[in-house]
C-alpha positions as a LaTeX table, in Angstrom:
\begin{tabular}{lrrr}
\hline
Residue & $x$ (\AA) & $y$ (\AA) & $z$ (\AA) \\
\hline
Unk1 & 0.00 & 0.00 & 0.00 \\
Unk2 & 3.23 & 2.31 & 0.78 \\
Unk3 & 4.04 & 2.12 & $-2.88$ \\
Unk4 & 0.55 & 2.65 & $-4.14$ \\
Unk5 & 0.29 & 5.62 & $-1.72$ \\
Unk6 & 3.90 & 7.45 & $-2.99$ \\
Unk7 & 2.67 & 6.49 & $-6.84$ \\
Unk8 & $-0.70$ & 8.87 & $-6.37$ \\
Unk9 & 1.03 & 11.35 & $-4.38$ \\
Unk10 & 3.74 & 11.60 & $-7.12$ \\
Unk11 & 0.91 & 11.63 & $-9.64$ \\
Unk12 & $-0.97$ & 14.01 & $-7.92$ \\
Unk13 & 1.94 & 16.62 & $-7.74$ \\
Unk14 & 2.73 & 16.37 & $-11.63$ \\
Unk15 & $-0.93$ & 16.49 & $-12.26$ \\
Unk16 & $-0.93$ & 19.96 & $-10.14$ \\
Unk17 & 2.30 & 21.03 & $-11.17$ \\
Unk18 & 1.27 & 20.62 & $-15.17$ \\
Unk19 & $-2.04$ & 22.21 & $-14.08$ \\
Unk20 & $-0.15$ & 25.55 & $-12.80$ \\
Unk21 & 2.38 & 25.45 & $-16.06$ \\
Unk22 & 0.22 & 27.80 & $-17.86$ \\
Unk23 & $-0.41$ & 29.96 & $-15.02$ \\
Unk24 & 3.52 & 30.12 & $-14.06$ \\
Unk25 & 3.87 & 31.14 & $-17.42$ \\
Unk26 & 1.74 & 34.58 & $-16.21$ \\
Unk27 & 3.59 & 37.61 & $-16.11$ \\
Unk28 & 2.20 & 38.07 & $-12.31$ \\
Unk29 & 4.94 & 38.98 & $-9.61$ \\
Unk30 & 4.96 & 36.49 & $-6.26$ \\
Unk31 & 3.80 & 37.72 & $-2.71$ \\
Unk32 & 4.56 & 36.26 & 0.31 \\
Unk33 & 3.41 & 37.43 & 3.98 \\
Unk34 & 4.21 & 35.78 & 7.81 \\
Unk35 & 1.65 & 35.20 & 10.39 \\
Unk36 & 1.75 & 33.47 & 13.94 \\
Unk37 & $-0.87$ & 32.07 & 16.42 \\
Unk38 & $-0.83$ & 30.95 & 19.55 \\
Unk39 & $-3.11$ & 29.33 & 22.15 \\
Unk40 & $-2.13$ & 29.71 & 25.82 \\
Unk41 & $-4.46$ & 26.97 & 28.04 \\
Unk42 & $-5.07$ & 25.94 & 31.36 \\
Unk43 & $-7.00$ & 22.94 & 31.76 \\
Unk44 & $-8.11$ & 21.06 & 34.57 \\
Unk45 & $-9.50$ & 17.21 & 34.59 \\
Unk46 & $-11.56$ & 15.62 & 37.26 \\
Unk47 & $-12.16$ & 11.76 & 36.37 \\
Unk48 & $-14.32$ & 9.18 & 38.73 \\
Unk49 & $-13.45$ & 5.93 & 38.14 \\
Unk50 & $-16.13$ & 3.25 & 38.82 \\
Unk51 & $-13.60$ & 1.40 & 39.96 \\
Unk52 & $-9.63$ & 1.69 & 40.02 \\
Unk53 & $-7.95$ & 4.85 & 41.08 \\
Unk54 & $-9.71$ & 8.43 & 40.28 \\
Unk55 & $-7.76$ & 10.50 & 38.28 \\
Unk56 & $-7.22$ & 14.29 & 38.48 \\
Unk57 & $-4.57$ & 16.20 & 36.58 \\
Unk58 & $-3.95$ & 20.22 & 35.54 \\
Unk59 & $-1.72$ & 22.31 & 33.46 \\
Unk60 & $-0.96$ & 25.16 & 31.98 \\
Unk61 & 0.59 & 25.23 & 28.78 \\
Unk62 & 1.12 & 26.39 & 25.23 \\
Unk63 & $-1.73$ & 23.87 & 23.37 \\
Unk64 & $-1.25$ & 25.65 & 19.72 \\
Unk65 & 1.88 & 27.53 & 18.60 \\
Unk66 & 2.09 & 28.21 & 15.05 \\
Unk67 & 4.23 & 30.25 & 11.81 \\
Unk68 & 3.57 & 29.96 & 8.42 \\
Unk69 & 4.37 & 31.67 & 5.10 \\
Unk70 & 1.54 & 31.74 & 2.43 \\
Unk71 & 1.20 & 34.04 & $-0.78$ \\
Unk72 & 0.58 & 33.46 & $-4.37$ \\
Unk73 & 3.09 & 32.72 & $-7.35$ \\
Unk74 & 1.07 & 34.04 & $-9.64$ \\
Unk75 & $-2.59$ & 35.36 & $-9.77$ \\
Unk76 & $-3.72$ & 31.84 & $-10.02$ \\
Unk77 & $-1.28$ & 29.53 & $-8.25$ \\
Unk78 & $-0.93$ & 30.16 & $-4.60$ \\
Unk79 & 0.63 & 28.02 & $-1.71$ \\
Unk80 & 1.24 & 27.72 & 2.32 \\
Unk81 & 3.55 & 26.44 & 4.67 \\
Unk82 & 2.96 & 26.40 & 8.40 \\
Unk83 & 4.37 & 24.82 & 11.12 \\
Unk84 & 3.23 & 24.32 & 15.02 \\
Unk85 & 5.96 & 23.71 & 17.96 \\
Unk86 & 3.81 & 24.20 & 20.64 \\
Unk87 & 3.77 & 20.02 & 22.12 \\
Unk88 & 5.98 & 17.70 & 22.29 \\
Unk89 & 7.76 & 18.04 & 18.41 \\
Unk90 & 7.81 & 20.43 & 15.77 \\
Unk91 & 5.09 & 19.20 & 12.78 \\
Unk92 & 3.35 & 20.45 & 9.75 \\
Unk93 & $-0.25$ & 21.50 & 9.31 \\
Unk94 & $-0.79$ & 23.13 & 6.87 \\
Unk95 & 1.69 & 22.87 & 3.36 \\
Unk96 & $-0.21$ & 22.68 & $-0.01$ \\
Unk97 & $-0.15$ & 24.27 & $-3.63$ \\
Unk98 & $-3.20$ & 25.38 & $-4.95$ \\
Unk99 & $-4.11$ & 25.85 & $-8.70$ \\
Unk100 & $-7.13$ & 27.84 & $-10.18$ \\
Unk101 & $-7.90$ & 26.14 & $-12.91$ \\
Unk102 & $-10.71$ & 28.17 & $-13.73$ \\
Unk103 & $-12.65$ & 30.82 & $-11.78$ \\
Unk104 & $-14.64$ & 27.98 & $-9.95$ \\
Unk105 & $-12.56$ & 25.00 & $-10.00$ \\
Unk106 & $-9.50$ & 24.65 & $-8.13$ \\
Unk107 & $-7.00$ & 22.05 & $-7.55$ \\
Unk108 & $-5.30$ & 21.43 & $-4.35$ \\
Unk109 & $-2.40$ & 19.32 & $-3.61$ \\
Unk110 & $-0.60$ & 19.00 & 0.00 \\
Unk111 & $-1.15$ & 18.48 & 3.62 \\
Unk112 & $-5.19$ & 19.47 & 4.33 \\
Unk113 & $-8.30$ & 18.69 & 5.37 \\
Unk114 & $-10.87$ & 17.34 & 3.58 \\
Unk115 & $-14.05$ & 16.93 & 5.29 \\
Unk116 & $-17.05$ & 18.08 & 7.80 \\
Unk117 & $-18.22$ & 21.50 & 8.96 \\
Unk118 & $-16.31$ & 21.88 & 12.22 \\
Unk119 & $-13.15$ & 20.29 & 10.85 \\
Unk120 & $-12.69$ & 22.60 & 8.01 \\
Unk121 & $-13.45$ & 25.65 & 10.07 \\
Unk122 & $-10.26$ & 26.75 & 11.64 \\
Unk123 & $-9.94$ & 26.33 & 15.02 \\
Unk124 & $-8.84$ & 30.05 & 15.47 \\
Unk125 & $-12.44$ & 30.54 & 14.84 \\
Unk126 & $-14.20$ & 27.69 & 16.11 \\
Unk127 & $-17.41$ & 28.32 & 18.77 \\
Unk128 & $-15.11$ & 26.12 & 21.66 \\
Unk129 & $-11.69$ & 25.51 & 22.54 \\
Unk130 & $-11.79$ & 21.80 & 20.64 \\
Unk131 & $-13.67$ & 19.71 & 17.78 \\
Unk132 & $-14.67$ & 17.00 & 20.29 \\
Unk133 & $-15.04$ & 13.66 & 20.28 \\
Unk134 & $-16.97$ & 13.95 & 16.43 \\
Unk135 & $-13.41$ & 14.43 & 14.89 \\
Unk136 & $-11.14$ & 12.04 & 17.22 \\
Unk137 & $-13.73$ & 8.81 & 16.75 \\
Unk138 & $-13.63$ & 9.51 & 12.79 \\
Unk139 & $-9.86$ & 10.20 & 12.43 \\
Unk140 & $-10.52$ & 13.95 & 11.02 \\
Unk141 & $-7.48$ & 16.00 & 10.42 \\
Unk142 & $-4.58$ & 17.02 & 7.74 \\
Unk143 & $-4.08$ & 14.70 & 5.59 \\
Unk144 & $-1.82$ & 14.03 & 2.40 \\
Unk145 & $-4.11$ & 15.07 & $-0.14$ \\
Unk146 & $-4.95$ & 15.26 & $-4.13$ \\
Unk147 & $-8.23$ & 17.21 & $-4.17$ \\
Unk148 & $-10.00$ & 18.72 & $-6.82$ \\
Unk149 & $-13.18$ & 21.49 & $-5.56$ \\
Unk150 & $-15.50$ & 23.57 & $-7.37$ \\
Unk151 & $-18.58$ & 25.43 & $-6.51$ \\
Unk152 & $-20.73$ & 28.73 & $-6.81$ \\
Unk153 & $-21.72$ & 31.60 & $-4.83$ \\
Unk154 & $-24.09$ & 29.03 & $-2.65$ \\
Unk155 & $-22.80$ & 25.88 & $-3.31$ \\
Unk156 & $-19.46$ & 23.41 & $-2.97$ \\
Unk157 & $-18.40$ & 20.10 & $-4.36$ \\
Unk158 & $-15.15$ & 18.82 & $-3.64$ \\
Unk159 & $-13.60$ & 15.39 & $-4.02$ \\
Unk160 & $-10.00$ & 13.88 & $-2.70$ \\
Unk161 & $-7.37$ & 10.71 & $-2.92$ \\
Unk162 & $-5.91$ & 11.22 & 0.87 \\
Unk163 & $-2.72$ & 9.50 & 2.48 \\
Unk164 & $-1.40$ & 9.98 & 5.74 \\
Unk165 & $-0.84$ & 12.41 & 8.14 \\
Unk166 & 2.55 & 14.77 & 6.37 \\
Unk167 & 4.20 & 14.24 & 9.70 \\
Unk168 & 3.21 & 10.19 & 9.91 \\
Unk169 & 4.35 & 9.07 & 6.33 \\
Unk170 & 7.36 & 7.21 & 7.42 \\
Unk171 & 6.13 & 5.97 & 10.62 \\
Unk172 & 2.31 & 5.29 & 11.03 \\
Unk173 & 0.46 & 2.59 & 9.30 \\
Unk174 & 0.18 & 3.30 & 5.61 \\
Unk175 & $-3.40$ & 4.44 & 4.75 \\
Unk176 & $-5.19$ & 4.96 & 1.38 \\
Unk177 & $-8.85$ & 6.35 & 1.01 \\
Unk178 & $-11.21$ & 8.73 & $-1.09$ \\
Unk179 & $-13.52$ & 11.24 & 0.07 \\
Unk180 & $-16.52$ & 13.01 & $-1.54$ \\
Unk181 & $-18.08$ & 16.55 & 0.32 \\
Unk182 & $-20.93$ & 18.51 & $-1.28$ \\
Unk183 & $-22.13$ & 21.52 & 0.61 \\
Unk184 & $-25.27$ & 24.38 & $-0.50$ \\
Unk185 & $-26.65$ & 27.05 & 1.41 \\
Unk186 & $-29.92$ & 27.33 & 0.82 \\
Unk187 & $-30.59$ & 30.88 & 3.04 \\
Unk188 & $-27.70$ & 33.57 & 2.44 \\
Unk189 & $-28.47$ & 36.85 & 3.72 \\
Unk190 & $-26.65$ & 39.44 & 5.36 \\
Unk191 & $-27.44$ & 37.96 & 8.95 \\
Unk192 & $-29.60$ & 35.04 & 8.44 \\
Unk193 & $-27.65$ & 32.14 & 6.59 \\
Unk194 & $-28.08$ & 28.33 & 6.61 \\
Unk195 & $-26.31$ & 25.89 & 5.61 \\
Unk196 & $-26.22$ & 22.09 & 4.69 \\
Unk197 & $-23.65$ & 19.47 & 3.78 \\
Unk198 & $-23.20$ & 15.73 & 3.27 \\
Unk199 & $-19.87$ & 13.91 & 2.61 \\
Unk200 & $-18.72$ & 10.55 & 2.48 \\
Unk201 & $-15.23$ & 9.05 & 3.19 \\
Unk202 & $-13.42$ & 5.55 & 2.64 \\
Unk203 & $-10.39$ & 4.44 & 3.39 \\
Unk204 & $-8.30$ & 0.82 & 4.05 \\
Unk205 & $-5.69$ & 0.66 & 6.76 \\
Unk206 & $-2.40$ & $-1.45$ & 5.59 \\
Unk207 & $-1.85$ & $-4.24$ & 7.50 \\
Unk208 & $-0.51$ & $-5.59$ & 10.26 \\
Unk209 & $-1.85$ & $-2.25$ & 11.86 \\
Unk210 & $-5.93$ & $-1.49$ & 12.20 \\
Unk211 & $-8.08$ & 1.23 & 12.90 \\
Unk212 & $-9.37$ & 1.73 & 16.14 \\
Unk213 & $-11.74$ & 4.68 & 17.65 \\
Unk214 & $-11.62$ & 6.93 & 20.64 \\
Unk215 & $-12.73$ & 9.85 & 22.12 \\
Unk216 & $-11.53$ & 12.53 & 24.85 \\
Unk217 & $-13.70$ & 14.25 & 26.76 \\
Unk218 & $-13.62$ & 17.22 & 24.39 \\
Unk219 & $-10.08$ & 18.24 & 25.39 \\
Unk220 & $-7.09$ & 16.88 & 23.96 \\
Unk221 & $-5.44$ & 16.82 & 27.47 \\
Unk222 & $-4.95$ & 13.37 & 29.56 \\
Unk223 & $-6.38$ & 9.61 & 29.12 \\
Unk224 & $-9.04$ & 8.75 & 26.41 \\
Unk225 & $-12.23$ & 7.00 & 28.57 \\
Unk226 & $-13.46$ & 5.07 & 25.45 \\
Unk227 & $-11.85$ & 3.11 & 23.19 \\
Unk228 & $-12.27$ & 0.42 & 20.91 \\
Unk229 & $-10.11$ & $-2.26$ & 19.71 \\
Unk230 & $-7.69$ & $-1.77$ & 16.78 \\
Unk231 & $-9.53$ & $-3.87$ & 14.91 \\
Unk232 & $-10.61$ & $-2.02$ & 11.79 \\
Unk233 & $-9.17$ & $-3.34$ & 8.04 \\
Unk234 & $-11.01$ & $-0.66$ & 6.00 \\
Unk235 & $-14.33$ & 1.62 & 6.97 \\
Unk236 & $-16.91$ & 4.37 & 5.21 \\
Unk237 & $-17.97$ & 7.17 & 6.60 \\
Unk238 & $-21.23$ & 9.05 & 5.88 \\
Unk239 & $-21.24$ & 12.85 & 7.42 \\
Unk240 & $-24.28$ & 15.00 & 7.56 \\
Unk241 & $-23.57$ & 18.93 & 8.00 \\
Unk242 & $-25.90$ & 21.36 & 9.42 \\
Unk243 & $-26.11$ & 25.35 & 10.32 \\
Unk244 & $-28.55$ & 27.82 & 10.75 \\
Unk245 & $-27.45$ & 31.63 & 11.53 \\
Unk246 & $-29.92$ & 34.34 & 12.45 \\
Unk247 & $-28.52$ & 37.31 & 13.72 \\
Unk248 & $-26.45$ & 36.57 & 17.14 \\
Unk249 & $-28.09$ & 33.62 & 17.28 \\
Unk250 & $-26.68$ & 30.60 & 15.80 \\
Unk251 & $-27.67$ & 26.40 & 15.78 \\
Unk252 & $-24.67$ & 24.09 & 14.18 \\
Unk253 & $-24.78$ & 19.98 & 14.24 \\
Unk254 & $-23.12$ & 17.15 & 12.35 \\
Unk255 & $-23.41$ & 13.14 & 12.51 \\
Unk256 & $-21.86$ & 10.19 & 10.95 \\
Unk257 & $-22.23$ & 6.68 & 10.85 \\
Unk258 & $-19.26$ & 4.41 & 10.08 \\
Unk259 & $-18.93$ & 1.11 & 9.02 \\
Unk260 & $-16.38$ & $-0.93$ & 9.67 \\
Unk261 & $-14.60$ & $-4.27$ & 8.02 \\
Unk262 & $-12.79$ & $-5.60$ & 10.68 \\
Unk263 & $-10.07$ & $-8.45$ & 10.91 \\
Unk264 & $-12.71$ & $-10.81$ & 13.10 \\
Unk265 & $-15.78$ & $-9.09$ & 12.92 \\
Unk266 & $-18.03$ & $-6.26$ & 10.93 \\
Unk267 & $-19.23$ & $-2.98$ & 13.45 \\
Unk268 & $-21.59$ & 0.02 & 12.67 \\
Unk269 & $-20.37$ & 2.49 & 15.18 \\
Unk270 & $-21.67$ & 6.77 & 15.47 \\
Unk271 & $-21.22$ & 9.86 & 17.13 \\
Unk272 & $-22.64$ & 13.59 & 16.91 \\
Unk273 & $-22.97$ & 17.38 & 18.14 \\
Unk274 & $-25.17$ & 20.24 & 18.47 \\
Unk275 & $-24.75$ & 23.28 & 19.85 \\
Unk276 & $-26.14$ & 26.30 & 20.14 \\
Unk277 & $-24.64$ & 30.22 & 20.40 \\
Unk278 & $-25.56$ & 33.71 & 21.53 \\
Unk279 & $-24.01$ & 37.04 & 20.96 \\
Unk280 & $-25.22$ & 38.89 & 23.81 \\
Unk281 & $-23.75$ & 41.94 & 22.46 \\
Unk282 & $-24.97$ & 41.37 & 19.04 \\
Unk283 & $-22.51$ & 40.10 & 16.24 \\
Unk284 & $-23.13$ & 37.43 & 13.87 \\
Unk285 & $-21.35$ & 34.30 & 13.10 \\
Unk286 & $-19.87$ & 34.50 & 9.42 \\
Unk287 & $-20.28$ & 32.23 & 7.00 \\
Unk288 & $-18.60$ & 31.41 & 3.74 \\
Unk289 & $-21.19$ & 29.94 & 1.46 \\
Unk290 & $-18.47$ & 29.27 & $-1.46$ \\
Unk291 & $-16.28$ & 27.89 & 1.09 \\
Unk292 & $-18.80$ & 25.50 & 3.04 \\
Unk293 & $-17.40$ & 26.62 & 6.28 \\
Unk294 & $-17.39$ & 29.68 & 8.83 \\
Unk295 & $-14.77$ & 32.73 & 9.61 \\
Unk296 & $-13.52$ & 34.63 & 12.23 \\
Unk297 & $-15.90$ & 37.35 & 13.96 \\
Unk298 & $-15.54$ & 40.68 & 13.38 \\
Unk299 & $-15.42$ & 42.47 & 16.24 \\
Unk300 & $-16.28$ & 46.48 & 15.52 \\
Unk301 & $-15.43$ & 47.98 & 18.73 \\
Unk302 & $-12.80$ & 45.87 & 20.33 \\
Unk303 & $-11.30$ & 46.85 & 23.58 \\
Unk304 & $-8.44$ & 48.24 & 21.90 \\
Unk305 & $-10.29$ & 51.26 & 20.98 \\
Unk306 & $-12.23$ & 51.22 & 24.15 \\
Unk307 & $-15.27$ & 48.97 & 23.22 \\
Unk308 & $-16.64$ & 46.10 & 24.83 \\
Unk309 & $-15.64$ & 43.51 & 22.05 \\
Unk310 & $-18.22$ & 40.45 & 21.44 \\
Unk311 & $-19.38$ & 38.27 & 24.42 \\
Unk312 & $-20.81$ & 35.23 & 23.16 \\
Unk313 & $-22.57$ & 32.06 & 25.36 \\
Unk314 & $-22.37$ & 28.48 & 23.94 \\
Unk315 & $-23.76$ & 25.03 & 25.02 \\
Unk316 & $-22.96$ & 21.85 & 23.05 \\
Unk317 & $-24.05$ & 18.16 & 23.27 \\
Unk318 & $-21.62$ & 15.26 & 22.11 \\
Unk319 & $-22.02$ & 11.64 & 21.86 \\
Unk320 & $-20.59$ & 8.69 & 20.78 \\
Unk321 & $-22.27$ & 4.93 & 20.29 \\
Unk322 & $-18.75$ & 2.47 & 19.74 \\
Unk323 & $-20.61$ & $-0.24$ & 21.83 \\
Unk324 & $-20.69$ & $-2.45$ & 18.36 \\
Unk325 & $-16.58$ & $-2.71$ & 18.29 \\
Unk326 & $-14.99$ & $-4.81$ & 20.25 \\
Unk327 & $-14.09$ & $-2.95$ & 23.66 \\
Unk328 & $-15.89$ & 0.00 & 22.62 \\
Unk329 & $-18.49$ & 1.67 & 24.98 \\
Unk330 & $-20.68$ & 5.05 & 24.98 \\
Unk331 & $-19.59$ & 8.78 & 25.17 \\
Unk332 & $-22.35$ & 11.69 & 26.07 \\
Unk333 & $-21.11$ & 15.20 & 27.57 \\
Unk334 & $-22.88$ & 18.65 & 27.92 \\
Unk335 & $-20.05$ & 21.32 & 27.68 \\
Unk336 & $-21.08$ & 25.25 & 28.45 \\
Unk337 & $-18.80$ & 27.42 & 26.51 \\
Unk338 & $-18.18$ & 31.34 & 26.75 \\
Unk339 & $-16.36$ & 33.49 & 24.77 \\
Unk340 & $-14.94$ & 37.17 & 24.67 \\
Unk341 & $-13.59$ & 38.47 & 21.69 \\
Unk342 & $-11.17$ & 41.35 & 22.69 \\
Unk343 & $-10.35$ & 42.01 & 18.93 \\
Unk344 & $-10.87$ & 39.76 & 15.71 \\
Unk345 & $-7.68$ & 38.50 & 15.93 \\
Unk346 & $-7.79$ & 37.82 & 20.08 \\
Unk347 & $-10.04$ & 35.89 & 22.31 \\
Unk348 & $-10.56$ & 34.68 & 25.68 \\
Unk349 & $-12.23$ & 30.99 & 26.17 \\
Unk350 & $-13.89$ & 29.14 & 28.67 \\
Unk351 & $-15.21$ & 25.73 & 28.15 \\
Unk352 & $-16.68$ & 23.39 & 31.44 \\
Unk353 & $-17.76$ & 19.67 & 29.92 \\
Unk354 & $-19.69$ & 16.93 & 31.87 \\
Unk355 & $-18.87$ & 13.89 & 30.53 \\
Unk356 & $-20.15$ & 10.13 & 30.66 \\
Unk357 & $-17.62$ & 7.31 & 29.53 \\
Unk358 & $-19.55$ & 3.93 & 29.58 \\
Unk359 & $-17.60$ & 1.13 & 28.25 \\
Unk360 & $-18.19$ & $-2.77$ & 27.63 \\
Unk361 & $-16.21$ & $-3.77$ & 30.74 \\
Unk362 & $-17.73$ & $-4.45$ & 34.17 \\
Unk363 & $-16.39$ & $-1.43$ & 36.43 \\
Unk364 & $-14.67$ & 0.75 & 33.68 \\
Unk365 & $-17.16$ & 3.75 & 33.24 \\
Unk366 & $-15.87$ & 7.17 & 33.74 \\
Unk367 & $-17.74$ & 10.44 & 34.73 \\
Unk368 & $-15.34$ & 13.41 & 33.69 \\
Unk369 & $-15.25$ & 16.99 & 34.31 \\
Unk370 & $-12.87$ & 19.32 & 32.35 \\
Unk371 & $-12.12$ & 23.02 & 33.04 \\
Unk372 & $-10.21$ & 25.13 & 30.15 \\
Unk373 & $-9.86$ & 27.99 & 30.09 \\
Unk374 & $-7.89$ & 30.06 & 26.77 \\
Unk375 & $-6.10$ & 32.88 & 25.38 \\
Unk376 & $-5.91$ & 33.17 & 21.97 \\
Unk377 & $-4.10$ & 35.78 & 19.78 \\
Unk378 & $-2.73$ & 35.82 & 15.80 \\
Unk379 & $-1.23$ & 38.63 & 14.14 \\
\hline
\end{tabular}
């Protein structure tokens, strides 16, 4: 699978790179610009063991910590590189070239995501402090990437040949899959938008590794409470995408059902969100209809120039059903989430989850409390 992996990713790259020959050829100078972000976090986790030792642990510490370069080569080829050092090592997110092949249709080769709502949206700009448990059962994240996208003022359709991880090529389990995402807005209005999205996603793990699905409770700091097996040869994923913004007020939800071929035996495993959000003083979530995703808040009197910046109030419900995989269990939490956006470019976070781990195993549920709390800048 390694070698059917490198041939795609080596086709993929002369496919883009004959794709932006023409548009090289421009006479249309470079650009480049630098930007930075960084998340600053204290979290605090509170776990009751139903049997075993409790666990409790805090810290504070620099969760995100990112550079990058990005800017275009011509006025229809443009690229990125970014890098984060903030844990343990120094990785990629997100590299890529990107070639307009016409005025709608753009292809995309590199280290990026490919799929759902919340995973797409960056997390400088996402309504809490992590995706949840939705993007660590289904694997979501940068991947190696061949995509092609195209779309209108309302509407998206984008479809991808995806490896590994950039940073994971020559060490994790070599993994080959195709994903499909179609996305339409069907309200799209100054303050009242909507939005709907469906995508589906299949890949096949390379042996003698197999998938296997977890969740945290919607931090990305200390144990995972439920966990399958690694059991998983191959699996497909069906996402369903949801938004509605009306004014301050804003409803977003996704779910997905994945089935899995596994090495002993078949499982049909699921997990989803809602949540809700208020600006109490008034702003508006924006939305990108010809992007299928949301962007940062623009904050028109931020305490800079002596406003009161945007306050905005957030509850979310997760859950996860793995109970069909061997060792899996059941994930639910209610997490209350409030934000205050200093500037458009700084926040403060606070996110307090409830969580309920209940596994297969006699004795080895989990009730779970998390405390974060975040400052977030980017210039």
């Amino acid at each position: 699978m390694r070698s059917r992996f490198c041939a795609a990713a080596v086709a993929g790259i002369a496919v883009t790179g004959a794709a932006a020959g023409p548009a090289l050829a421009q006479d249309a100078p470079p650009t480049i610009e630098f930007g930075a972000r960084g998340f600053i976090d204290y979290v605090e986790v509170d776990a009751d063991r139903e049997t075993g030792a409790d666990f409790e642990d805090q810290d504070v510490r620099l969760r995100l910590g990112r550079i990058w370069a990005q800017g275009d080569l011509t006025d229809r080829v443009s690229y990125k590189a970014e890098l984060d050092f903030a844990l343990e090592d120094v990785v990629w997110q997100d590299v890529y070239l990107a070639v307009d092949l016409t005025d709608s249709t753009k292809l995309t080769v590199g280290n990026i995501k490919t799929v759902s709502l919340e995973n797409l949206t960056s997390d400088a700009v996402t309504t809490f402090m992590e995706r949840g448990p939705f993007n660590d059962v289904l694997g979501l994240g940068r991947l190696v990437s061949l995509e092609a996208k195209t779309g209108g003022d309302t509407w998206t359709v984008s479809a991808a040949l995806t490896g590994e991880n950039l940073n994971d090529i020559d060490t994790a389990p070599q993994e080959v899959g195709v994903s499909l995402r179609g996305t339409f807005a069907p309200l799209n209005e100054d303050r009242q938008r909507a939005h709907l999205g469906a995508w589906v996603r299949q890949r096949d793990r390379d042996a003698p590794s197999r998938l296997n699905y977890r969740a945290r409770p919607n931090t990305n700091f200390g144990p995972r409470f439920v966990s399958t097996a690694a059991f998983g040869d191959s699996d497909t994923t069906v996402g369903l995408e949801g938004a509605y913004v009306n004014g301050p007020f804003s409803l977003q939800g996704e779910w997905a059902h994945v089935a899995v071929d596994g090495t002993t035996r078949d499982a049909d495993l699921s997990t989803w969100y809602a949540y809700g959000s208020w600006f109490v003083t008034g702003q508006s979530r924006r939305y990108r209809p010809e992007a299928g995703r949301f962007d940062r808040v623009k904050v028109a009197e931020p305490v800079t120039k002596g406003g009161l910046g945007a306050i905005e109030l957030a509850l979310r419900y997760d859950a996860a059903d793995l109970s069909d995989a061997p060792g899996g269990g059941e994930y639910s939490a209610w997490t209350l989430g409030a934000n205050w956006h200093l500037t458009s470019n700084t926040r403060v976070m606070f996110n307090y989850t409830d969580s309920e781990n209940d596994n297969v195993a006699f004795g080895a549920d989990v009730d779970a409390q998390v405390a974060q709390v975040r400052f977030q800048f980017e210039f």
